[in-house]
N, C-alpha and C positions, 0 to 999 in steps of 0.2 A: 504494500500500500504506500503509495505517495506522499509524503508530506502536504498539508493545506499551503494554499497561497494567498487567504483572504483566513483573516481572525473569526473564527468559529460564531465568539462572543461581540463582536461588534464589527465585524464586516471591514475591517482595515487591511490592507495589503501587508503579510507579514516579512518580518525579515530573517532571515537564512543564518544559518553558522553552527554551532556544536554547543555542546555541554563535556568538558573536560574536565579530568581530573587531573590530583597534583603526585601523584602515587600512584601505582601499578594499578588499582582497581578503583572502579566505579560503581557503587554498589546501591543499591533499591532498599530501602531502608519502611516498613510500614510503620503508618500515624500510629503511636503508643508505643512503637517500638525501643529501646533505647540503642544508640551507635555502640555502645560499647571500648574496650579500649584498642579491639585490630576487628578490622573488616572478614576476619576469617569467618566463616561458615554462613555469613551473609548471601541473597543472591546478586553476583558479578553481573550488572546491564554493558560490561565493556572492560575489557583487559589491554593492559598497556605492557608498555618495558619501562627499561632505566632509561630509554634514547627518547621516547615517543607517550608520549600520557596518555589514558584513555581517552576516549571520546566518542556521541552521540549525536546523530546528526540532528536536527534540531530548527523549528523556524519561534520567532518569538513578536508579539503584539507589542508595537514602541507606545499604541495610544493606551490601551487597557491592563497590559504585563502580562497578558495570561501568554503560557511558553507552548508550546509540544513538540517532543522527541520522539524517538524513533528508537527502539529495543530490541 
């Protein structure tokens, strides 16, 4: 499935880029859940290296914030 090109919630043309991480993993974390002290046993939405961070491709709403990635 395609990324949107217009904001879901308010109909604005959105804009393009990623969601990266600063460490080997990028992890999905659920509301209540606590991060804890390492990302181990979490579920990975994207694996990096030491050369190359994670990352998600991604469009995001400049007028409303509302984001959507891609998993």
């Amino acid at each position: 499935m395609a990324l949107p090109t217009t904001c879901p919630r308010c109909d604005t043309a959105l804009a393009r880029g990623h969601i990266a991480g600063q460490a080997v993993y990028l992890n999905w974390i659920a509301e209540g859940e606590s991060v804890g002290l390492t990302a181990l046993g979490n579920e990975h939405l994207a694996t990096g290296s030491l050369f190359r961070p994670p990352m998600l491709a991604a469009v995001r709403c400049g007028s409303c914030g509302l984001g959507v990635f891609e998993a």
